[in-house]
C-alpha distance (Angstrom), angle and dihedral (degrees) to the residues before:
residue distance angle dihedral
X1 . . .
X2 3.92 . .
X3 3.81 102.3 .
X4 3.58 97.1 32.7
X5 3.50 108.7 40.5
X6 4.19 126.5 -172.8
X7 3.77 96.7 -70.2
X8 4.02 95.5 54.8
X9 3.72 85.7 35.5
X10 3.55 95.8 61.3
X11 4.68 95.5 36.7
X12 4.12 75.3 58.2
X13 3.90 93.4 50.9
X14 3.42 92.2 44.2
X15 4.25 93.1 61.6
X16 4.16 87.5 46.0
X17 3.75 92.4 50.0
X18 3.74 86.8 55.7
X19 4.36 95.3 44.8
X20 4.73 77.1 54.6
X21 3.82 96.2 51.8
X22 4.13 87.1 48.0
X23 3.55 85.9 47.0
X24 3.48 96.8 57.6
X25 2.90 99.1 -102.6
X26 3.95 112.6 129.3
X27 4.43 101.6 167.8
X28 3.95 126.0 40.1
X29 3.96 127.8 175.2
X30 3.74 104.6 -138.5
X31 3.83 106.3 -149.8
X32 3.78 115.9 -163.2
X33 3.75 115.3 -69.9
X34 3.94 94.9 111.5
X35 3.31 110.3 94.8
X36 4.19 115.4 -115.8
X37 3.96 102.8 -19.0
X38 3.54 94.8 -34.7
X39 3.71 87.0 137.0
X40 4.03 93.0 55.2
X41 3.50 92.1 55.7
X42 3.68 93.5 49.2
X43 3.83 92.5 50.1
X44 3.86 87.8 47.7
X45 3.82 88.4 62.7
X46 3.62 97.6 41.8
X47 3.89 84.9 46.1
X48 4.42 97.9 42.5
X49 4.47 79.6 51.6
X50 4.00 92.2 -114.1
X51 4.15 85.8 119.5
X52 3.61 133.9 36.4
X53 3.93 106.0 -128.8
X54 3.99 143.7 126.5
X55 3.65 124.5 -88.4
X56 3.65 110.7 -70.8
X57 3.79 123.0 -142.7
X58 3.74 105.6 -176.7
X59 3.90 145.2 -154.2
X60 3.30 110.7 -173.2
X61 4.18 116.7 -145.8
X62 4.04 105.8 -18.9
X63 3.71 120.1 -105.9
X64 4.08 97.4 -111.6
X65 3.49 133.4 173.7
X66 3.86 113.1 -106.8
X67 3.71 116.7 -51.9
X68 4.00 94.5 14.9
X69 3.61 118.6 -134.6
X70 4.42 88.9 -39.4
X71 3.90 89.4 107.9
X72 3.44 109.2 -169.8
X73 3.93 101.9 19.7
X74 3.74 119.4 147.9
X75 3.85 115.0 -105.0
X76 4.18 88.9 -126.7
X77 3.91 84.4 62.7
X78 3.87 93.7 41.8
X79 4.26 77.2 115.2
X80 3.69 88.1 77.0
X81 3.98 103.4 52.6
X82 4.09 82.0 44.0
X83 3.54 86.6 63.9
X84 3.58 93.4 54.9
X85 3.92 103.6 34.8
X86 3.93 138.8 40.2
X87 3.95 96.8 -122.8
X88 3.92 103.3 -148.5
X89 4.14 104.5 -163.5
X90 4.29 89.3 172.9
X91 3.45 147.4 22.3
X92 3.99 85.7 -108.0
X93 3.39 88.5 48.8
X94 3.88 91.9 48.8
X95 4.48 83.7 55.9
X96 3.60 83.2 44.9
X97 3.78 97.8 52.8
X98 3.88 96.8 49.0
X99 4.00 88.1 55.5
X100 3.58 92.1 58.0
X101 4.11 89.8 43.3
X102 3.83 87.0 54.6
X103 3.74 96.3 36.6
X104 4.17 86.5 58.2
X105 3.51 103.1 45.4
X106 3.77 105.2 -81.7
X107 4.17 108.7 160.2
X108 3.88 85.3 -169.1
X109 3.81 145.7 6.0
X110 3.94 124.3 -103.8
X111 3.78 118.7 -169.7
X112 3.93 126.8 166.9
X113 3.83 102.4 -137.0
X114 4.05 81.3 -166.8
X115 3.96 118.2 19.5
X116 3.90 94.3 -142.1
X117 3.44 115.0 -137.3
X118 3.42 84.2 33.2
X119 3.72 123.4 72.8
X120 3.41 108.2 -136.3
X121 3.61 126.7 85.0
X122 4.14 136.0 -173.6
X123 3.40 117.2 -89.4
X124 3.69 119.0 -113.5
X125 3.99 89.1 -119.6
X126 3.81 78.4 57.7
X127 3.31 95.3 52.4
X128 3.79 100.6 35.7
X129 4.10 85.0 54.2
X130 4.22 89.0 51.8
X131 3.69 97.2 50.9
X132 3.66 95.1 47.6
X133 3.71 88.5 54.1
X134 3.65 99.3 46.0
X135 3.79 89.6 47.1
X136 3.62 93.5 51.3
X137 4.02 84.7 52.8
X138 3.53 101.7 42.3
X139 3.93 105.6 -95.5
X140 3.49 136.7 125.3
X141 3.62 118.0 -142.8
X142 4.21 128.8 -135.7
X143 3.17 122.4 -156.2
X144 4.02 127.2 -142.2
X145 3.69 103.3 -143.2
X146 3.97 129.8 146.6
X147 3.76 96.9 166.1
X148 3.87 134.9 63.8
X149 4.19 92.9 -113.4
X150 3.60 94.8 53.0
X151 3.41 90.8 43.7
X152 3.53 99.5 47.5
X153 4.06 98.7 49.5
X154 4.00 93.1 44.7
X155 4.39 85.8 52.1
X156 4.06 80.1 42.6
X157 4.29 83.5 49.5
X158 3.86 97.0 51.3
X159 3.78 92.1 -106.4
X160 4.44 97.9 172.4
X161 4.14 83.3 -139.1
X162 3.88 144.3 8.6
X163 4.00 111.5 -136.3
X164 3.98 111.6 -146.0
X165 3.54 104.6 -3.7
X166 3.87 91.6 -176.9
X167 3.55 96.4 162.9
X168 3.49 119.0 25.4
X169 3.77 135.4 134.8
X170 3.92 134.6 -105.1
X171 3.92 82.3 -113.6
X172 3.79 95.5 57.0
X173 4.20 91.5 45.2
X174 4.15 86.1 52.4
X175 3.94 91.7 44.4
X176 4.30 78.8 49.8
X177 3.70 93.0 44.8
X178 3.85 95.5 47.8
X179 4.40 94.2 44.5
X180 4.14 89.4 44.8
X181 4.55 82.9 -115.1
X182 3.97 106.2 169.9
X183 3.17 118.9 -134.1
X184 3.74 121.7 -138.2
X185 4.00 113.4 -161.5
X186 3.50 111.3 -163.1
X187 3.46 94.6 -154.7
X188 4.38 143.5 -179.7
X189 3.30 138.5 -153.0
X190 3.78 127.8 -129.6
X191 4.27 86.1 -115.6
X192 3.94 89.2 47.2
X193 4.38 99.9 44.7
X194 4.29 76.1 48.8
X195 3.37 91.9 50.6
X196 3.72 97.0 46.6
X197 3.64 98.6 44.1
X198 4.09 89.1 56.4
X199 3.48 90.4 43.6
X200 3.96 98.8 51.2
X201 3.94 99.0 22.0
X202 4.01 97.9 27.1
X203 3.89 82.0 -149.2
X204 3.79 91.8 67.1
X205 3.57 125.1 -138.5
X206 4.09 123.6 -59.4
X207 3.92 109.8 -101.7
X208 3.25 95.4 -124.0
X209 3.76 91.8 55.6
X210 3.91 86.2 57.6
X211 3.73 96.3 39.4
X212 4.25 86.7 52.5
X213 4.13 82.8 48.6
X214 3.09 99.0 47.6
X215 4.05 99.5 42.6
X216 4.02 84.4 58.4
X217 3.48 101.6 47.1
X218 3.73 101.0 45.8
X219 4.56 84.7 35.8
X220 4.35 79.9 56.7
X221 3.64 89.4 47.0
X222 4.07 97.2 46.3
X223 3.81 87.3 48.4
X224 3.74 98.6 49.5
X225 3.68 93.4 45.3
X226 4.04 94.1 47.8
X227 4.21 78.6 47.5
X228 3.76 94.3 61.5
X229 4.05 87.0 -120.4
X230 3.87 99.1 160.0
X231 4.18 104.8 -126.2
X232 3.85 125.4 -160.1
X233 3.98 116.1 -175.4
X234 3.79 126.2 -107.3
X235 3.73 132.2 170.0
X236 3.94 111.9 -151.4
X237 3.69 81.1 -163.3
X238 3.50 96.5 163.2
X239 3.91 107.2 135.9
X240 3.77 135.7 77.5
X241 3.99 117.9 -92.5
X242 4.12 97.0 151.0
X243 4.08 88.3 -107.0
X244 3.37 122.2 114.8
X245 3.83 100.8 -94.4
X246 3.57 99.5 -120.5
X247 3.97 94.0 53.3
X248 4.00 81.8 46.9
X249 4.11 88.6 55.5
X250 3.76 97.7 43.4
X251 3.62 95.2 56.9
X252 4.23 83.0 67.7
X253 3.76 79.0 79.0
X254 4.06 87.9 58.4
X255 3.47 87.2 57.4
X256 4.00 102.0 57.4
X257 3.78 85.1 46.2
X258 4.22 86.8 48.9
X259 4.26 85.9 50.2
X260 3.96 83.9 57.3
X261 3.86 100.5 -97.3
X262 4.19 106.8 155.9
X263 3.86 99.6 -111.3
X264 3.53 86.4 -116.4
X265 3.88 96.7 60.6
X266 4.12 80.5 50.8
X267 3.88 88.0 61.1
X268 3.71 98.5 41.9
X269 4.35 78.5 51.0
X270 3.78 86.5 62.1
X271 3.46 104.1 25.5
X272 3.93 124.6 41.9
X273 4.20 88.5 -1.8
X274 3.38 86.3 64.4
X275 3.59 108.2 44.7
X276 4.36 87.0 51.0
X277 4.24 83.1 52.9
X278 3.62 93.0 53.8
X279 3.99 91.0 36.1
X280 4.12 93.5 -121.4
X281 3.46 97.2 107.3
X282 3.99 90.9 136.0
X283 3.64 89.0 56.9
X284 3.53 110.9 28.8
X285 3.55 135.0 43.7
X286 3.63 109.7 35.2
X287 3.76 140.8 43.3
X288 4.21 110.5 -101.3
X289 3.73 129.8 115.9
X290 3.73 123.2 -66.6
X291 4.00 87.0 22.9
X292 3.65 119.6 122.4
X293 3.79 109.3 -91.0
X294 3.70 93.5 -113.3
X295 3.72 107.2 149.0
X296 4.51 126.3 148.1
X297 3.55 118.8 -166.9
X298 4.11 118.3 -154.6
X299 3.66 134.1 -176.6
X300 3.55 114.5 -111.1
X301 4.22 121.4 26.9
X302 3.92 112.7 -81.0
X303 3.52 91.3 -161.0
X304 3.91 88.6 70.0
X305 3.64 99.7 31.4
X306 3.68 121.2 2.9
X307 3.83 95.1 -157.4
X308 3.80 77.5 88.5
X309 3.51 85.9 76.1
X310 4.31 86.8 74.2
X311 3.99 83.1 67.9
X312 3.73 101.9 66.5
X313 3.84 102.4 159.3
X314 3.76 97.3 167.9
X315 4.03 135.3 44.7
X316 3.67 124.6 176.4
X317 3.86 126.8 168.4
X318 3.57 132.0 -174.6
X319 4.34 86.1 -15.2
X320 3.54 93.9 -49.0
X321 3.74 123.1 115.8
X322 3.57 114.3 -136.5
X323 3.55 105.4 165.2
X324 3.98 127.4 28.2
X325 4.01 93.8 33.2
X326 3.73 107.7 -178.8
């Protein structure tokens, strides 16, 4: 935020978008995290053909409760988390906030119905005022939420999905089930939390840190899939492991198949899942006339083992080849 700033922000965005497309991966949803509309200017590059990147459907700054996820920051400096985050103090405000997301370029609306580390959460008059807006102006609304509460209210709020959802309770996934709410779990793999806890720690993380991680991500997983909660697949890959970022994202999809998801079910996540979340499922997704001519080829068959999703040897997006050029 401070020694960056926007500009460098969005040069640095601009190289990850690339590392997705090579991955295979050919449409993100950017939520938040990019300072003010430093995500629609990267997806106008991508989109004019000066970079090489996936399709970008964008947020700009999340709708947060005050001070955002910068716990602990000084109210003199409140500047710098209102360069980072839309600070809704109202319902009205919440209406008011959506126009201006529309109004610069937002595809979709983010809100954090709890600002974890932070304690303080959205109200669901908030929320319930923010999703009636964005619905009456074409957007779907995500939700930030790692615990059951927040969880629970933005489902209650007519949020179209619930991003994370680490921790949340039988009777949230059944609320999810019965309203058609996506879940989005975030998740790692046992190779990835390694690799993160050398890279950050150099010690790594104890096993038995991982093991307890891993038990309640893949245990959340089980019990939203026996719940009928319909999934999609996002990364959250946002921190530095020395890959290139989009290998670093894909491997979330090792991870539902690691929990015990068929690999199938971890295609449909990324595939057809997907396109219903982001309501494009005519155009994205699968491969039909008038769709966009999306299409990876790997080595191997992913619906036997999706390790064969490491071996992408061909990328096209919207009819252009991007990897495996004769």
């Amino acid at each position: 935020m401070v020694s960056e700033g926007t500009p460098l922000r969005v040069l640095h965005g601009a190289a990850r978008a690339r590392t997705f497309l090579m991955a295979g991966i050919t449409t993100v949803r950017e939520l938040g995290n990019s300072g003010r509309f430093g995500d629609v200017a990267l997806r106008a590059a991508i989109n004019d053909g000066s970079l090489d990147g996936p399709r970008m459907l964008v947020s700009g700054p999340a709708l947060s409760p005050e001070g955002g996820q910068f716990w602990g920051i000084r109210m003199e400096h409140r500047d710098i988390t209102e360069e980072e985050y839309r600070i809704v103090r109202s319902p009205a405000d919440g209406v008011q906030a959506v126009r201006e997301a529309v109004a610069y370029g937002a595809s979709l609306i983010k809100i954090y119905s709890e600002a974890t580390p932070s304690p303080l959460t959205l109200s669901l008059e908030d929320m319930r005022a923010i999703v009636g807006e964005a619905r009456r102006l074409g957007r779907r609304v995500a939700a930030h939420a790692t615990g059951d509460a927040g969880a629970w209210n933005a489902v209650q709020a007519g949020v179209t999905s619930v991003e994370h959802g680490y921790y949340v309770a039988d009777s949230t996934l059944a609320l999810m089930a019965q309203r058609g709410v996506y879940l989005v779990p975030t998740d790692w793999d046992s190779v990835t939390l390694v690799r993160l806890g050398v890279r950050q720690g150099g010690q790594g993380i104890p096993p038995e840190e991982i093991n307890a991680t891993l038990q309640n991500l893949r245990d959340r997983l089980r019990r939203a899939r026996a719940a009928g909660v319909p999934m999609a697949a996002g990364s959250d890959m946002y921190v530095d492991l020395d890959w290139p970022q989009g290998e670093a994202a894909r491997r979330t999809l090792l991870a539902y198949g690691d929990a015990g998801v068929p690999p199938a079910e971890v295609l449909q996540m990324a595939t057809v899942n997907a396109a219903r979340l982001l309501g494009r499922e005519n155009l994205l997704g699968a491969i039909k006339p008038q769709a966009f001519a999306g299409i990876i080829a790997v080595d191997g068959d992913p619906g036997a083992d999706l390790h064969a999703l490491e071996r992408v040897r061909f990328v096209m997006k919207g009819g252009t080849v991007y990897v495996g050029r004769p």
